[in-house]
C-alpha positions in Angstrom: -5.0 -9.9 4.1 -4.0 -7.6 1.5 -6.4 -6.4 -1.2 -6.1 -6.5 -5.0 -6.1 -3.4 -6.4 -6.7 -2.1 -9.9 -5.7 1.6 -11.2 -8.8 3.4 -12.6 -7.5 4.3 -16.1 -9.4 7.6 -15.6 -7.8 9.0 -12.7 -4.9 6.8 -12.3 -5.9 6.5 -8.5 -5.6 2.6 -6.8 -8.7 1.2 -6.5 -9.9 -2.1 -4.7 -11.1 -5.0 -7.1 -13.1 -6.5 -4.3 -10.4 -9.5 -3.4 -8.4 -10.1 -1.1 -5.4 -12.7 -1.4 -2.0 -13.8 0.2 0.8 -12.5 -1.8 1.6 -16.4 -2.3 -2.0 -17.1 -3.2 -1.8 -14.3 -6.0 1.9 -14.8 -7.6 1.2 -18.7 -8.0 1.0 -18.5 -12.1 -1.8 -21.0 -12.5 -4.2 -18.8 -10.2 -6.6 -16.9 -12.9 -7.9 -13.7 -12.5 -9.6 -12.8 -15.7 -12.4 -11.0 -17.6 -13.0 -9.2 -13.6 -14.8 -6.2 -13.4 -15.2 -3.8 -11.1 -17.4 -0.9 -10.4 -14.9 1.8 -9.7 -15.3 4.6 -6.5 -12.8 6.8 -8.4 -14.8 7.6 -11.5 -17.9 5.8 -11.5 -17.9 3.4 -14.1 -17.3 -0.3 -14.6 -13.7 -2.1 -15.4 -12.7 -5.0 -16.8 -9.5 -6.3 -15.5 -7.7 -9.4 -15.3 -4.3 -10.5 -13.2 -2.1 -8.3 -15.6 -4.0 -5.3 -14.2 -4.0 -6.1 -11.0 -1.2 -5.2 -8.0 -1.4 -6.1 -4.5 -2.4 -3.4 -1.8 1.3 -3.1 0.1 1.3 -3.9 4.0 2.1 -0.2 4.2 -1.1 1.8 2.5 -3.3 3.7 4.0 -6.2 4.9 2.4 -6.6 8.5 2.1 -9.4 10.3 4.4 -12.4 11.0 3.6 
């Protein structure tokens, strides 16, 4: 199931918000996703994000290695 993902406004990297939806589940326009926040593994801090923020992880990415 693909992850939602946020950028991290402080290193512009992808990050995961911590859900995980169906690309049906998450373009239906009465599912909210606001006031969300997320402790990010890019920079360290929290963020606040709602659907508007918020992409789907594509079938395709890999995460880089650690």
């Amino acid at each position: 199931m693909p992850r939602v993902m946020i950028r991290c406004p402080n290193t512009q990297k992808l990050v995961p918000t911590g859900f995980a939806m169906e690309k049906n589940a998450f373009d239906n326009p009465t599912f909210d996703l606001t006031n969300n926040t997320v402790h990010c593994p890019a920079c360290g801090k929290d963020h606040t994000w709602s659907k508007r923020d918020a992409v789907l992880e594509s079938a395709n990415y890999k995460p880089p290695p650690r």
